[in-house]
C-alpha positions as CSV (number, residue, x, y, z in Angstrom):
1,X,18.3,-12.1,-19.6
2,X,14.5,-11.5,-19.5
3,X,13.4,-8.5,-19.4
4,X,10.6,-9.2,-16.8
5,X,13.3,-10.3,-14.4
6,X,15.6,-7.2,-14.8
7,X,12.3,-5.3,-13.8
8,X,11.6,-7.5,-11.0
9,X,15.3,-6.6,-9.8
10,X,14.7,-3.2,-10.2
11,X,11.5,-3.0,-8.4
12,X,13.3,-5.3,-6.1
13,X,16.3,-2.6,-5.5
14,X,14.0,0.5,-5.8
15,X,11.8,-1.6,-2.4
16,X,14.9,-2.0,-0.2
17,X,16.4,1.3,-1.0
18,X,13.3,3.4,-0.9
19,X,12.1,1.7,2.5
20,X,15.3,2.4,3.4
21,X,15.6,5.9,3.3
22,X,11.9,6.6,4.2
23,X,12.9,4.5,7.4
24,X,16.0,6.4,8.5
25,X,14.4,9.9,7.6
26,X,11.5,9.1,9.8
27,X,13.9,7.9,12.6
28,X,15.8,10.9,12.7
29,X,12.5,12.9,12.7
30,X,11.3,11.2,15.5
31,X,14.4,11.1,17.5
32,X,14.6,14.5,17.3
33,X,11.4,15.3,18.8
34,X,11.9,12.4,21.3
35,X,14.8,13.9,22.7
36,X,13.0,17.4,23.1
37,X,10.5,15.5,25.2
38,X,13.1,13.3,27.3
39,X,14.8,16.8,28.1
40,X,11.8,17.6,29.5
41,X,10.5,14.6,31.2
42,X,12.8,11.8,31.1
43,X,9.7,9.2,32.7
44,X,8.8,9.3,29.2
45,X,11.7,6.8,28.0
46,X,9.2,3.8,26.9
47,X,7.1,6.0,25.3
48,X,9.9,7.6,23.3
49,X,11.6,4.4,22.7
50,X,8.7,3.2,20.8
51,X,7.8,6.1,19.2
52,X,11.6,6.3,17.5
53,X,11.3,2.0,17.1
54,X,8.3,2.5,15.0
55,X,9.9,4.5,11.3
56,X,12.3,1.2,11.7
57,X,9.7,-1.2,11.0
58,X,9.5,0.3,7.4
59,X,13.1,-0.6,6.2
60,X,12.2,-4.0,7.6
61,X,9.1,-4.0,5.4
62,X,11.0,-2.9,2.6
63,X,13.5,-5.2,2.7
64,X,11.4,-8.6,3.0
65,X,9.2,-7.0,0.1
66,X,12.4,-7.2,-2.0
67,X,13.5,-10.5,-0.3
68,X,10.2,-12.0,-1.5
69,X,10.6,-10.9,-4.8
70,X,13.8,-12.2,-5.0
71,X,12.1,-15.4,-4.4
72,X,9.7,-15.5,-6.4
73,X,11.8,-14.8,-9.5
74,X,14.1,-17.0,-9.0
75,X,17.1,-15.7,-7.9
């Protein structure tokens, strides 16, 4: 095996799994606060919703960046 493709794996893994975690920390951030708001004011369900939907986009991003390098390899 190459060694340019057992980096591209790599980099591949390190992109899903990195996204991944960065994703979920920053939904469990937000949710926290979101729910300290919605205990206060629960009109303010859209708002929240989106602000917790947003850190989720990330592990998306992450994990098409490693689908497309996936690709692109060869694999």
């Amino acid at each position: 095996m190459n060694i340019g493709i057992i980096y591209a794996l790599i980099g591949a893994a390190l992109s899903v799994f990195l996204c991944g975690i960065g994703s979920s920390v920053g939904i469990g951030y937000a949710g926290r606060e979101a729910n300290g708001v919605l205990s206060e004011d629960p009109d303010k369900f859209g708002t929240m919703l989106l602000l917790v939907a947003l850190p989720g986009t990330q592990g998306v991003y992450g994990f098409l960046t490693g689908f497309l390098v996936l690709m692109k390899v060869g694999i």
